[in-house]
N, C-alpha and C positions, 0 to 999 in steps of 0.2 A: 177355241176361238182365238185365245191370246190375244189381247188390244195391245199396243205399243205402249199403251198409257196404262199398264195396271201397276207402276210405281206409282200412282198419286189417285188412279180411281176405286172403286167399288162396285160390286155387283150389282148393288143396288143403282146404283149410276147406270150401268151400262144398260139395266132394264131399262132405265129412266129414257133414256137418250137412244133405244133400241141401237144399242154396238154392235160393232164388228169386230173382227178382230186377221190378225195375219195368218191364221191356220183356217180359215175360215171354210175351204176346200175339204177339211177333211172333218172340222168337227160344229159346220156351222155359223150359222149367227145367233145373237141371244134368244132371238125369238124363236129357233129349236132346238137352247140345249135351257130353256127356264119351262118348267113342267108346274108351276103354281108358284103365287106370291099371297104376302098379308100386308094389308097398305092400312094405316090408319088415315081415315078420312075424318076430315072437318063435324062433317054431318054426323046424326046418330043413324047409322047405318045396324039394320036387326040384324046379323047374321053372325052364326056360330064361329069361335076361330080354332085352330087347331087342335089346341089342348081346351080339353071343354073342361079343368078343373079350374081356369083362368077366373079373375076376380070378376066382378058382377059387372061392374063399367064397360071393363075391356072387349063383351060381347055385347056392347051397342055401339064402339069405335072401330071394331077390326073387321077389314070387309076381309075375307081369308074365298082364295077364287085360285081353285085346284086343277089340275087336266093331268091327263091319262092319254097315252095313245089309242085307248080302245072307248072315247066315250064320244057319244053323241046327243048334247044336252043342250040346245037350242042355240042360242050366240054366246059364241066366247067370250066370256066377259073378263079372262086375263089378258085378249087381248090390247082392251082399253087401256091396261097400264104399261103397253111397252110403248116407250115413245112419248109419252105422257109428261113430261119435261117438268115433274115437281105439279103441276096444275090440278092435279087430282086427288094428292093423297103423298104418304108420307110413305114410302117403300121401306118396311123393317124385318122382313124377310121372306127368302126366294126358295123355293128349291129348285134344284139343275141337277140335269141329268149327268153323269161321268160316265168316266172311259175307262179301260184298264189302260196302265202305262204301257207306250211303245216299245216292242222288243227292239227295235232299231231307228235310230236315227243316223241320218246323213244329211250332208250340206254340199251343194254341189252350187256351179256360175258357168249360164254359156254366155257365150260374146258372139255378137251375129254384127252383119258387116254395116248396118243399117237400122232405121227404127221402124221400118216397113217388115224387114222381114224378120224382125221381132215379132210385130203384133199379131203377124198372118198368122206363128207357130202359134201362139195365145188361143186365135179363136178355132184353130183347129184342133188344140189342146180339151177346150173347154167343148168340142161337141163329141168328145169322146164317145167311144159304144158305153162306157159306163162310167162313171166317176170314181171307180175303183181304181181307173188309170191316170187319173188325178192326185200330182203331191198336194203333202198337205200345206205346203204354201210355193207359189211360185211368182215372183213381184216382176218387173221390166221397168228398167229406168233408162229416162235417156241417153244422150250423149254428154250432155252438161253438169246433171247428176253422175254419170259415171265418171268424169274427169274428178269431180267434188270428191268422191270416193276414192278415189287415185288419190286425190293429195291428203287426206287424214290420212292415212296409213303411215302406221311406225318407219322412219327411216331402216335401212339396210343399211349396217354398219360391217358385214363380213365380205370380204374378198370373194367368197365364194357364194353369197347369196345375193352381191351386186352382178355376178357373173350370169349366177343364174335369169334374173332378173333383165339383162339386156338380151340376151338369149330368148326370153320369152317375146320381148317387144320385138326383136328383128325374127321371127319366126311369122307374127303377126301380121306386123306392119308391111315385113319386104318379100315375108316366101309368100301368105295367104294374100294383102294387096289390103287389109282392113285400113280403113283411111281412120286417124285418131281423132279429128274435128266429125267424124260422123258416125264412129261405131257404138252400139250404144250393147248392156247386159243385162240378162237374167239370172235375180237369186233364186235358187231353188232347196226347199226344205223338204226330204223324205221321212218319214216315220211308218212303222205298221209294225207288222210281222215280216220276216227274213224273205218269205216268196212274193210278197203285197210289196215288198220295197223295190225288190229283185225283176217286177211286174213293170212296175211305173217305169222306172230306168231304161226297161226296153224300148217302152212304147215311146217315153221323150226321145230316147236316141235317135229311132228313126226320124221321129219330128227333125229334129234337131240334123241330120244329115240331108234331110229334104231343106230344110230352110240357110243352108250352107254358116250352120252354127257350131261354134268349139267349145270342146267343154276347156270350163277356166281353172277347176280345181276345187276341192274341197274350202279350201283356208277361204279363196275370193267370195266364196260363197255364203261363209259363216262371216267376215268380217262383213262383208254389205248384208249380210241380214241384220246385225248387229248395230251397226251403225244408224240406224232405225230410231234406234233406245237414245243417241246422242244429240238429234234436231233441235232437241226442244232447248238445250244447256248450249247449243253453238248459236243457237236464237239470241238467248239471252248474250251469252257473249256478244254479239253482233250488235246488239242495241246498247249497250256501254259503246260503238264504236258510229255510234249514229247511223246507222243501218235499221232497217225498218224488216226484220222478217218474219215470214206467216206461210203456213199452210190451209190450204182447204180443197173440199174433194165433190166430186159427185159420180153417178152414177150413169152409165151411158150406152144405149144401143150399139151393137156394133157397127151397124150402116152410118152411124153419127160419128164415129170418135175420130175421123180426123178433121171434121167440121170444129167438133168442140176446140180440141188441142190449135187448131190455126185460128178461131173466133179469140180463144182468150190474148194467145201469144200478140197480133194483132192491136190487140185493143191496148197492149203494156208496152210492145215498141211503137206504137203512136205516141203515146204518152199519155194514156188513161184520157182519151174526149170525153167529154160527159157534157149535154148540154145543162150548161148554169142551173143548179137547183131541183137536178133530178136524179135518177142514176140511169137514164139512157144514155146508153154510148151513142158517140157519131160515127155512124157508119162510114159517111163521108170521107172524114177525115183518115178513119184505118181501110180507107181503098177497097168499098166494098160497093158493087151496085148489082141493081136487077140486070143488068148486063151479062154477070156471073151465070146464070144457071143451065144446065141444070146445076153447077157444080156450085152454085154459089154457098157461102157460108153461116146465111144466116134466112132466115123465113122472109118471105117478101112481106108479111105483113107486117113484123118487125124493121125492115128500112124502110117502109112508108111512115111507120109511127114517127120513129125517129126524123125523117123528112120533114112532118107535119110540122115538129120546132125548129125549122131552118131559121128562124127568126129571132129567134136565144140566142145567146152569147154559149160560145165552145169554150169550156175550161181544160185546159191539161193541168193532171196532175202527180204527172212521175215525169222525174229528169230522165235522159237517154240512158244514163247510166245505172242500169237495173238489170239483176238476173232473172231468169222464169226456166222454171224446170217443172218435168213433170215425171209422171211413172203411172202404171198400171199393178192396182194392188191385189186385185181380186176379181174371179171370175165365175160368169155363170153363162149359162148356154146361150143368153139373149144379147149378153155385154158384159161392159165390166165396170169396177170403182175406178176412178182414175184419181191422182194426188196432184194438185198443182204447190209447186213451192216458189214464192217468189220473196225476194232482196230487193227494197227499195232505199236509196239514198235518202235519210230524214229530210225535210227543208228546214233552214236553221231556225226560223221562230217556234218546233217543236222540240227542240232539244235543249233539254235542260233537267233540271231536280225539283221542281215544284210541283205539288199536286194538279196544276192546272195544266200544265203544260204537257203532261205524262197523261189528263184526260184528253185535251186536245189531239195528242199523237194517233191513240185507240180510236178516235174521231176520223182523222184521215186514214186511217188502216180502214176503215168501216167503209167509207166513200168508194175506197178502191177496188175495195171489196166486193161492193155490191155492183159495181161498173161490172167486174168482172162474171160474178153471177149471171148478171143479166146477157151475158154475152153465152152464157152455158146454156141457160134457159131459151134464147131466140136459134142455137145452133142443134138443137135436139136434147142435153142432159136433162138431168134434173134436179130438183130444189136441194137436195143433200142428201148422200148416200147412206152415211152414219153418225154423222156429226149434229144431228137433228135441226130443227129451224130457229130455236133461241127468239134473243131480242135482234140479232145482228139480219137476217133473212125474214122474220115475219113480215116487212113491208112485200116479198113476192110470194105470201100464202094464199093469194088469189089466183097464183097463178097454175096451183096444184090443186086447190078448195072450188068448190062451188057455194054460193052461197047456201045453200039449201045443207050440203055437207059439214058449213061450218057452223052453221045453227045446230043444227044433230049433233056435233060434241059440245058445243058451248051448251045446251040444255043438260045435258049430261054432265059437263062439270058442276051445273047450277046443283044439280039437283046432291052431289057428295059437298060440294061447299055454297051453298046457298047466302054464305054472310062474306063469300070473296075474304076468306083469311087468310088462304096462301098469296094469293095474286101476283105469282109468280108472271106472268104478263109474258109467256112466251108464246110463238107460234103465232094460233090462230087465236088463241081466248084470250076474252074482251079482258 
């Protein structure tokens, strides 16, 4: 799986939160590599736990919920704890299934002329004859992220590796014609066995000559994978610099993703509309109408809604001066994750050292947020790929729930914590 975040997470997290992770292609998501958990719940729940030599207590606390690939035992009931966001029970341990160590790993980056004909090789990557022809991680960033990447990189300080170095850009830029304001790359991660590695390589190659893509080299490819691990520390940097940045992702059809990507982009060089006291975007205002279709970007029933408050006041709330980036991290034969990263300019009554002021900031990071959300959600994504639904997203859990759905787990939580002692309050439970 490998999450970007297993500096600071836990397993039991990742079950919590149902993760992902950037290998995800080759060894999953948590929900097929966690093979049983033991959750201690609120309630006194009857059930035996692992070690049946455990004190007398501990088998009326420990709901212990096993699986096997060979059973057929009425409704999964580990599946209620993946995703389960603290709401259920207390995750104190998993088992997961492992892998033997890779006899090879490789790092490889193409650079294709465009972010079009990036994504094509993607989805014609991801409907492979079998997902054996699948690395085990391969990401696409755009054109803005790949500049961002460009410029962390170690200066070249040798004669001969600045040489090298202009040599590769006028090869690029002047013999192939790659324009640098639009070329955008793929990291790509190998691993397997020596002919499984040997296998993949082929079969991207061709991709990759069909889709008039170069390869970038080993090194470009291990530092953009790496550079992964850095967002969260250049974040923080950034907000010592009154810079407001964040990531968030969602999941998306492939007939949808360039809906998704122009709805959000959109919505952040208008300058976040939102009418007064909601999180509906103004369509309006980011030049969108029932004029559009079929190609239009967002559902007609969504700019009627929106329409309906033509009588609200329109709030913006990003200055012009703001980055949006995005990339494609993960793939399955329907769609993919997509990463949106956006840099907003603080407004100065958020910037400061006081507790209050540092909650107020997290306040309009949330606002924008959920503008943006809602723009995922009317363009075809969905509510959150891996990052699960939290306090930040439960106001659109009706937009994935039915009521009828969200009663059937709220009854179910009732019934492991009947006295609401976690009340961890995310998602959908009350």
């Amino acid at each position: 799986m490998h999450p970007d975040s297993e500096e600071f997470s836990s397993v039991g997290g990742w079950v919590a939160t149902r993760a992902s992770g950037m290998k995800q292609q080759r060894y999953g998501n948590i929900e097929q590599m966690c093979l049983g958990v033991n959750v201690v719940a609120p309630a006194a729940v009857t059930a035996k736990p692992d070690d049946s030599s455990a004190p007398e207590q501990q088998q009326v606390q420990v709901l212990a919920l096993k699986k096997s690939d060979d059973t057929s035992t009425n409704i999964g009931l580990r599946d209620f704890f993946l995703g389960s966001e603290g709401c259920f029970g207390c995750i104190t341990s998993v088992k997961l299934a492992i892998h033997p160590l890779p006899e090879v790993v490789q790092y490889e980056a193409i650079l294709f002329p465009d972010w079009e004909h990036g994504i094509a090789l993607l989805e014609r990557l991801a409907r492979a004859p079998s997902t054996a022809y699948i690395p085990a991680s391969i990401r696409l960033v755009d054109n803005q992220q790949f500049r961002f990447g460009q410029a962390c990189k170690a200066e070249v300080t040798s004669a001969v590796g600045k040489a090298k170095d202009f040599m590769k850009r006028q090869l690029v830029t002047k013999v192939l014609g790659f324009d640098p304001a639009v070329m955008c790359a793929a990291t790509v991660v190998f691993e397997g066995g020596k002919e499984e590695v040997a296998m993949q390589k082929a079969y991207l190659n061709e991709l990759r000559k069909q889709y008039f893509g170069i390869w970038g080299g080993s090194e470009a490819g291990a530092n953009g994978y790496r550079l992964t691990y850095a967002i969260a520390y250049i974040r923080d940097l950034a907000d010592q610099m009154g810079i407001l940045g964040e990531s968030f992702e969602t999941s998306v059809p492939w007939s949808r993703v360039p809906f998704v990507i122009k709805s959000v982009k959109a919505f952040l060089q208008s300058g976040a509309p939102l009418y007064e006291g909601t999180n509906y975007p103004c369509y309006q205002d980011m030049g969108f109408s029932l004029e559009d279709t079929p190609e239009q970007l967002v559902d007609a029933a969504a700019y009627e809604r929106t329409s309906r408050n033509g009588n609200k006041k329109v709030t913006k709330l990003v200055e012009n001066s703001h980055w949006i980036s995005y990339r494609v991290s993960q793939l399955y034969k329907q769609g993919v994750c997509i990463y949106f990263y956006m840099a907003l300019p603080v407004p100065p009554k958020y910037i400061g050292p006081t507790a209050e002021i540092n909650k107020a900031k997290v306040e309009y990071y949330e606002i924008v947020e959920r503008g943006c959300r809602r723009c995922i959600l009317d363009a075809g994504g969905s509510l959150s790929h891996h990052h699960g639904i939290g306090k930040i997203r439960r106001d659109f859990a009706s937009d994935v729930f039915t009521p009828q759905a969200a009663d059937l787990l709220n009854t179910i939580r009732g019934t492991l914590d009947p006295n609401q002692v976690l009340q961890a309050g995310n998602g959908i439970f009350q």
